[in-house]
C-alpha positions in Angstrom: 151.8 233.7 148.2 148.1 234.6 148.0 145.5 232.4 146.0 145.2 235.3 143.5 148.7 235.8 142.9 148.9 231.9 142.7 146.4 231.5 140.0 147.9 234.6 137.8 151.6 232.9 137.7 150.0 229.7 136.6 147.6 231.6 133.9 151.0 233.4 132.9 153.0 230.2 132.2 150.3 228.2 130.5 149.9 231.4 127.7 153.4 231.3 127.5 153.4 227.7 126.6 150.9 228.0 124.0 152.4 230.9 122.3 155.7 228.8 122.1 153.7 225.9 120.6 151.9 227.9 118.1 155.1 229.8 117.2 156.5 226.5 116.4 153.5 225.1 114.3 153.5 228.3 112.0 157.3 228.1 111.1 157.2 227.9 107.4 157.7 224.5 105.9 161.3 224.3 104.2 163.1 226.4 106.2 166.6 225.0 106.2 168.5 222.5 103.5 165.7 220.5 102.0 166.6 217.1 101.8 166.3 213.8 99.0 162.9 211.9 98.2 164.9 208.7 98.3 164.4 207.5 101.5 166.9 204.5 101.5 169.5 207.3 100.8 172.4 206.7 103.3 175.0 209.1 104.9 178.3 206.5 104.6 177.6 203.7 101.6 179.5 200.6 101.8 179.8 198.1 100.3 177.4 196.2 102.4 174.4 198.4 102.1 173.3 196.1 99.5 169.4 196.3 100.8 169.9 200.1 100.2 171.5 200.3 96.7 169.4 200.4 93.5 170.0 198.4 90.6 170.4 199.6 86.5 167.2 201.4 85.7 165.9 202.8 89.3 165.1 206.3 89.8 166.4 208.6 92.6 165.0 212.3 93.5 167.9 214.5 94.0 168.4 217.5 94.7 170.1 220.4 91.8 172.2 222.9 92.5 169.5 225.5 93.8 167.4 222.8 95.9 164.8 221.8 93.6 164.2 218.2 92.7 165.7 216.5 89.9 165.0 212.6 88.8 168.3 210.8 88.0 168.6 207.6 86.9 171.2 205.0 85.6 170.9 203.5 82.7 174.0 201.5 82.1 177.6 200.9 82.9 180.2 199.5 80.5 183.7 198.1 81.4 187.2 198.9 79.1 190.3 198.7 78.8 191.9 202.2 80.2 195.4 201.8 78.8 193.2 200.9 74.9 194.7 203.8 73.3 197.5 204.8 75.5 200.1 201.9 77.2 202.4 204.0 79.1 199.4 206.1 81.3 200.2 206.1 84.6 196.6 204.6 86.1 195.8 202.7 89.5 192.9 201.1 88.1 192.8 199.1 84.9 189.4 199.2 83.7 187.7 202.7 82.5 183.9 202.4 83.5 181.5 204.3 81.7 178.3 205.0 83.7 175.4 206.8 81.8 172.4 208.5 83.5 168.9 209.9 82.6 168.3 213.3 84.3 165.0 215.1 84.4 163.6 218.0 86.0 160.3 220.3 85.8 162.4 223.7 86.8 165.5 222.8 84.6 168.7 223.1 86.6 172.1 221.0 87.1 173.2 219.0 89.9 176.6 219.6 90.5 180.0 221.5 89.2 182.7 219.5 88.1 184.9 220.8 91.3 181.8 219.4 93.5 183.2 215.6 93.1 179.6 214.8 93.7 179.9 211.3 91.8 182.0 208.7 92.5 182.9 205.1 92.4 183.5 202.8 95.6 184.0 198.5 95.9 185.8 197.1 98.9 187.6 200.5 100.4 188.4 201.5 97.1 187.1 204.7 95.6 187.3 206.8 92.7 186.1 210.1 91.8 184.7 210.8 88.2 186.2 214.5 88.6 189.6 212.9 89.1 190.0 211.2 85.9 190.8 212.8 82.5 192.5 210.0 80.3 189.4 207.6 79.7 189.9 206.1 76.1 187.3 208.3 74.7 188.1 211.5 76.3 187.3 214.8 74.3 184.4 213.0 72.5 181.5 212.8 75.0 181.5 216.3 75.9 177.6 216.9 74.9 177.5 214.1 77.6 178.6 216.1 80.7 176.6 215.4 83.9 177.2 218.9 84.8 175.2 220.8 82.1 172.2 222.9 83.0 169.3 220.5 82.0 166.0 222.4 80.3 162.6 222.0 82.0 160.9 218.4 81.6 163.4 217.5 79.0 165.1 214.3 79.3 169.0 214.5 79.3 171.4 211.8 78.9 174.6 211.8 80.6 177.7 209.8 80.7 180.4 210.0 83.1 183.5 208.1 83.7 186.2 206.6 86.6 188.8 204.8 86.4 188.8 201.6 88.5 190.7 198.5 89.7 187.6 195.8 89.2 184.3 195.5 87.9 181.2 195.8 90.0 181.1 198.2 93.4 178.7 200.8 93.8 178.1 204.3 91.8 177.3 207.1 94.2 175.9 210.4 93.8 175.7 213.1 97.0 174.3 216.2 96.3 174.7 219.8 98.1 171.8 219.1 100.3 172.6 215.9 102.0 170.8 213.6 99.5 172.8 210.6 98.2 171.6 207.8 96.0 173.6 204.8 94.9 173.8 201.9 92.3 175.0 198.6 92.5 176.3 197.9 89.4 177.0 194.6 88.5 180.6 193.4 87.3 180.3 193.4 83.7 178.6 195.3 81.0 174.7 196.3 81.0 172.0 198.7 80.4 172.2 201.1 77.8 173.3 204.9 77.2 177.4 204.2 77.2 177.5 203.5 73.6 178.8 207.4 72.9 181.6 206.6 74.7 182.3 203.1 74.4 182.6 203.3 70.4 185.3 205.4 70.7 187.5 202.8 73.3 190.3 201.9 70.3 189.2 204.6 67.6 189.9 208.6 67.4 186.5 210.6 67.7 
């Protein structure tokens, strides 16, 4: 090959090279799932990710249902007794736990659907979703609670959910659509505040 035809190829692949590079530079930012703020999030919790896990009172940066950012935190967590009201309920776990959250957005928006199981309950191997549980003592009077309304721009809501569980303490873990999961660890009796909507109503009809 001559000198000249030597010295084109090598002026070909070096534009080549910078037209890649500057392709990649100019993709927009956020193309693809965006992802949580919380950057001790994990992708398995366990029980041992205790240098991970927030406490009663931190703040996590989800994501909502349509990707934009939504400030969740817990407030408190309450222990009862899940057969209160009702002795012959068929139940694995014997305590209802009643966890209640801040949530706050700019945009306005909701994190999850109820079908999304996107909140749940884990200590030890055992788990237990809040979707999956519909006997708590104080079911049908907490509905203006729900963690899956559709919050309204920079207004605080307060939510309560509930699981029932075999023992006290564990973690409290929310995954949203895009990845992002934040978790609790709670501690194994009753604290905080926020659950008192729920808890009044553990041996009385709403």
């Amino acid at each position: 090959m001559s000198t000249k035809k030597t010295t084109a190829a090598v002026v070909l692949a070096i534009a080549v090279a910078i037209s890649a590079c500057g392709a990649e530079a100019e993709q927009p930012v956020g193309q693809g799932a965006p992802k949580s703020t919380d950057t001790r999030s994990v992708e398995h919790p366990a029980d041992d990710d205790g240098d991970s896990a927030r406490t009663i009172g931190d703040t996590v940066t989800l994501r909502d249902d349509t990707g934009r950012t939504m400030q969740v935190t817990l407030t408190g967590v309450a222990y009862r007794d899940a057969f209160a009201k009702d002795k012959t309920l068929s139940l694995p776990g014997k305590y209802a736990l009643a966890a209640s959250f801040t949530m706050t957005s700019e945009t306005g928006g909701r994190l999850g659907d109820v079908t999304d199981n996107f909140i749940r309950w884990e200590k030890n191997g055992d788990s237990a979703e809040t979707a999956g549980y519909s006997d708590a003592p104080w079911q049908g009077c907490i509905d203006g609670y729900t963690p899956y309304a559709e919050t309204e721009p920079n207004q605080e809501y307060k939510a309560i959910t509930d699981f029932n569980v075999p023992s006290q303490g564990g973690l409290i873990i929310i995954e949203d659509q895009y990845g992002g999961v934040a978790l609790w660890k709670i501690p194994a009796k009753d604290a905080g505040t926020g659950t008192e909507p729920a808890t009044r109503y553990t041996t009385v009809d709403c």
